[in-house]
Backbone as CSV, one residue per row, in Angstrom:
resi,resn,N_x,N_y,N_z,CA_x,CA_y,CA_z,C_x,C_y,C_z
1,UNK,161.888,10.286,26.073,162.708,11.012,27.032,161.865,11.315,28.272
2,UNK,162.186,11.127,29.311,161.533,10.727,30.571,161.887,12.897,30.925
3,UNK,160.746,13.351,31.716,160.603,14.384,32.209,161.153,14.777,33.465
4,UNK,162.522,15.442,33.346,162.937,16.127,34.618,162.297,15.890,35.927
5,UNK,161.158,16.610,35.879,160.338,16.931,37.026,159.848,15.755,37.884
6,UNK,159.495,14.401,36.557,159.410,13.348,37.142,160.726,12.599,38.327
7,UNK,161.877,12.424,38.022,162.344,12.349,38.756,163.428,12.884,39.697
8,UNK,162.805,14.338,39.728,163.915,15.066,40.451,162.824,15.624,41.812
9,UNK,161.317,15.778,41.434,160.655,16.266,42.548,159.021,15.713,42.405
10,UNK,159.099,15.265,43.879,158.182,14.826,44.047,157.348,15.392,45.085
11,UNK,155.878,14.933,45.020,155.201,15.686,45.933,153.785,14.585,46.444
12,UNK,153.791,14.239,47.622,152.803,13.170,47.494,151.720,13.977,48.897
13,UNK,150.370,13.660,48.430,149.270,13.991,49.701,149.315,13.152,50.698
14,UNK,149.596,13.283,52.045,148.755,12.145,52.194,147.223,12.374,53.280
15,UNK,146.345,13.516,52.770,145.194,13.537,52.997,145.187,14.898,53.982
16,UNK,144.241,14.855,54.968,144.069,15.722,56.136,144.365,14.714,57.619
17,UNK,144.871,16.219,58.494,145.251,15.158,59.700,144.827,16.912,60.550
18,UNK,144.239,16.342,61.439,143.933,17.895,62.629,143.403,19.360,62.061
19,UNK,142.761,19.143,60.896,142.241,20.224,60.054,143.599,20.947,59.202
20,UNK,144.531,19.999,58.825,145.456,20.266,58.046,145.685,19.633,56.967
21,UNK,146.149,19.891,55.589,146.537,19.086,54.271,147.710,18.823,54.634
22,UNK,148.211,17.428,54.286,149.783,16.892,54.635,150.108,16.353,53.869
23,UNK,151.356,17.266,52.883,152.242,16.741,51.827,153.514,15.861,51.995
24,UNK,154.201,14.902,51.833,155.444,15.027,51.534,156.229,15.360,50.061
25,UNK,157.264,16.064,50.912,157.608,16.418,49.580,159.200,16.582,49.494
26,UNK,160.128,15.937,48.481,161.465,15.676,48.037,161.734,16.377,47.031
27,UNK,163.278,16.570,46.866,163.516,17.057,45.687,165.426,16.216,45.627
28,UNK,165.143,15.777,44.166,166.540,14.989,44.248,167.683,16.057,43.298
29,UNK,168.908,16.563,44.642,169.536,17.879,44.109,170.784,17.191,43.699
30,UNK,171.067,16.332,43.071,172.414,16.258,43.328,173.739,17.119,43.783
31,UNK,173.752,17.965,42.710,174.796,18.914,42.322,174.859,19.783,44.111
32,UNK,174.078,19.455,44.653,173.812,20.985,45.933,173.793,22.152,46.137
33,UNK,173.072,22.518,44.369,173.049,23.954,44.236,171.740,24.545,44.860
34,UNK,171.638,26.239,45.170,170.834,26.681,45.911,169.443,25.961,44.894
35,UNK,168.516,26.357,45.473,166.881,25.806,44.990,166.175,26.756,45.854
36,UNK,164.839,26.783,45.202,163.599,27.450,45.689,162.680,26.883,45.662
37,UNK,161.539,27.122,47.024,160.447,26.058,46.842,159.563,27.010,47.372
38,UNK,158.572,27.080,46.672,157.645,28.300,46.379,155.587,27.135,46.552
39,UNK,155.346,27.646,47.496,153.705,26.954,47.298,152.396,27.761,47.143
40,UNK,151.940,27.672,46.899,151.083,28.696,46.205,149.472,28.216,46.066
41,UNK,148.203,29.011,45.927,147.240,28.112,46.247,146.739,28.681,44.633
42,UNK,145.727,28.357,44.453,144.863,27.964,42.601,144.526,29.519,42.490
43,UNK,144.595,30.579,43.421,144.911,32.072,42.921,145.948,32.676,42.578
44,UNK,147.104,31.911,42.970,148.441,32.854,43.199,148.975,32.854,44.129
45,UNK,148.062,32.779,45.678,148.187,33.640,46.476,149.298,32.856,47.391
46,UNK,150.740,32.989,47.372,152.136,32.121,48.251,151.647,31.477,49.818
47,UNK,151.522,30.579,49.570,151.928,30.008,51.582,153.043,29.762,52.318
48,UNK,154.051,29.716,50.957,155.181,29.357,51.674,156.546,29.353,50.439
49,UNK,157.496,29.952,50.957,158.711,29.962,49.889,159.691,29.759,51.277
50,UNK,161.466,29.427,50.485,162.240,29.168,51.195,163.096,28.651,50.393
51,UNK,164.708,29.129,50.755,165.459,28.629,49.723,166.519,27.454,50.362
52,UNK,166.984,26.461,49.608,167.387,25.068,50.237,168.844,24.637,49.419
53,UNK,169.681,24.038,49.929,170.771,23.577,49.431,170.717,21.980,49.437
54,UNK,169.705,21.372,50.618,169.954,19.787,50.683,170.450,18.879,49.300
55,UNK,170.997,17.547,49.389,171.146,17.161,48.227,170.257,16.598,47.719
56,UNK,169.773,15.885,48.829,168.419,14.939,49.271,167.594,15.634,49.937
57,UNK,166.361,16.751,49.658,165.796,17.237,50.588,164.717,16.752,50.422
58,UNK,164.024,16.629,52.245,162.453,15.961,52.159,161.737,16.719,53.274
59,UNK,160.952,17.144,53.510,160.268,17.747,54.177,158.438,17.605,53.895
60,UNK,157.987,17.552,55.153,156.279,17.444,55.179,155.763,19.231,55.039
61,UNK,155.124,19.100,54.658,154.237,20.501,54.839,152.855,20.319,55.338
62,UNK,152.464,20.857,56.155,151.056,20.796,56.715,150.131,22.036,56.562
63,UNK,149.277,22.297,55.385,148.684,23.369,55.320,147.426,23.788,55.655
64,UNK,146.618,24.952,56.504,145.600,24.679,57.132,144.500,24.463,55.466
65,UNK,143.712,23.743,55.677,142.613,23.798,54.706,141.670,24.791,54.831
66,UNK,141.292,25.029,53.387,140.433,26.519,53.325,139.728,26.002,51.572
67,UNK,138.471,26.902,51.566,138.075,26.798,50.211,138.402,26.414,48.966
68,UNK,140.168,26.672,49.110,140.672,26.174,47.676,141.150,24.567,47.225
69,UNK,141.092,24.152,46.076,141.032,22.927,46.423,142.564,22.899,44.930
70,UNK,143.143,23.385,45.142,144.667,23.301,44.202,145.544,23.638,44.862
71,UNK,146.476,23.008,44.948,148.065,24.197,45.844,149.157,23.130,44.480
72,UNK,150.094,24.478,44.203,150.635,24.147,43.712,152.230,24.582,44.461
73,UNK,153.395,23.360,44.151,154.558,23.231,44.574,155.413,23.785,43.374
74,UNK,156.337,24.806,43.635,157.521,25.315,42.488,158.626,24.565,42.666
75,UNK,159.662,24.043,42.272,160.638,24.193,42.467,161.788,24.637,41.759
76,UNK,162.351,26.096,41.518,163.303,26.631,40.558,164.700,26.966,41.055
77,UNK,165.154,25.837,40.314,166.976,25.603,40.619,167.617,26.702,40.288
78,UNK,169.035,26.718,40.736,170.010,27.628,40.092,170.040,28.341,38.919
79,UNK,169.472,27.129,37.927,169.737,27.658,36.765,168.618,28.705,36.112
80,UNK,166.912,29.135,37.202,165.619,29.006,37.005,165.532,28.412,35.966
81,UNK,165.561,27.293,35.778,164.942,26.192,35.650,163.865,25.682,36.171
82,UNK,162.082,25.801,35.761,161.418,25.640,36.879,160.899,24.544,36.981
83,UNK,160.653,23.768,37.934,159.977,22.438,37.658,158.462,22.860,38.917
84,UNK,157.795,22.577,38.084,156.016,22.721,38.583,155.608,21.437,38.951
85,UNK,155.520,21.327,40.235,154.360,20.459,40.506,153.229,20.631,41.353
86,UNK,151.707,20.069,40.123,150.303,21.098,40.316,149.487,19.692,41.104
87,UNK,149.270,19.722,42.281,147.969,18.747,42.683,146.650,19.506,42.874
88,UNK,145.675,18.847,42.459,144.095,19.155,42.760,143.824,18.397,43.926
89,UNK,143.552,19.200,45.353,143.103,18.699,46.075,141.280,18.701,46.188
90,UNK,140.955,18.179,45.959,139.264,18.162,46.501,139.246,17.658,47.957
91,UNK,138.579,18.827,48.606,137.947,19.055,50.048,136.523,19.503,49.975
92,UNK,135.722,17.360,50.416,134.647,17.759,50.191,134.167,17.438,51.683
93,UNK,133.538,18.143,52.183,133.082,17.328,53.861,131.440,17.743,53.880
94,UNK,131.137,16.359,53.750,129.669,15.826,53.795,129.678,15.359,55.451
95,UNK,128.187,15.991,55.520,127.697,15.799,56.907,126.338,15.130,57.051
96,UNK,126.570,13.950,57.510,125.759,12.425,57.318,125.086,12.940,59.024
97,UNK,123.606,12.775,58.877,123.103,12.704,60.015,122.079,11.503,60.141
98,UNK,122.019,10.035,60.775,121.275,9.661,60.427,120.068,9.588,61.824
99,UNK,118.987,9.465,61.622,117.574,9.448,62.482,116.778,8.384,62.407
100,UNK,116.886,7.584,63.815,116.022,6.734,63.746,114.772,6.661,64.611
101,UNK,113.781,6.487,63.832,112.114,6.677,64.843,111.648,5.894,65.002
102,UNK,111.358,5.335,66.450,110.335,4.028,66.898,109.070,4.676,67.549
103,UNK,108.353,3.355,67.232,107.358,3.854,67.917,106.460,3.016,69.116
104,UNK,106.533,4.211,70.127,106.400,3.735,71.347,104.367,3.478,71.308
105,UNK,104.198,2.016,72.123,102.367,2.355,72.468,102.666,2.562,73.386
């Protein structure tokens, strides 16, 4: 039996753009009942909620990056019914300096 969550909501990275994380993210509603979409970072702590009727809803989110490297997406239908979807983002920024020495006679 294939998992709800799998194909009713999706959530894809697609990396950093201008010192921001950029999700897309769908949710397939048929019915067009109200929904909630709740984001949240690896403390708890909400970035963003909002409640939606689309049938087909898709929307980007752009979140500034900061220390945490999890945000997780809610989405709980009419019925709270909740469907969780958890990405691990790793934000690692290595700083490459390289030095080259000649030598002058």
């Amino acid at each position: 039996m294939t998992d709800p969550a799998d194909t009713t909501a999706t959530v894809k990275y697609l990396g950093t753009q201008d010192d921001m994380l950029v999700f897309n993210v769908a949710y397939s509603n048929p019915e067009g009942g109200r929904f909630l979409l709740t984001v949240k970072d690896q403390d708890g702590t909400q970035l963003y909620q909002s409640l939606f009727s689309e049938r087909s809803f898709y929307k980007q989110f752009r979140l500034p990056k900061s220390d945490k490297d999890r945000i997780v997406f809610i989405f709980r239908d009419s019925r709270d019914a909740e469907i969780v979807k958890a990405f691990d983002v790793n934000i690692n920024s290595r700083f490459i300096r390289e030095v080259a020495v000649k030598k002058i006679n």
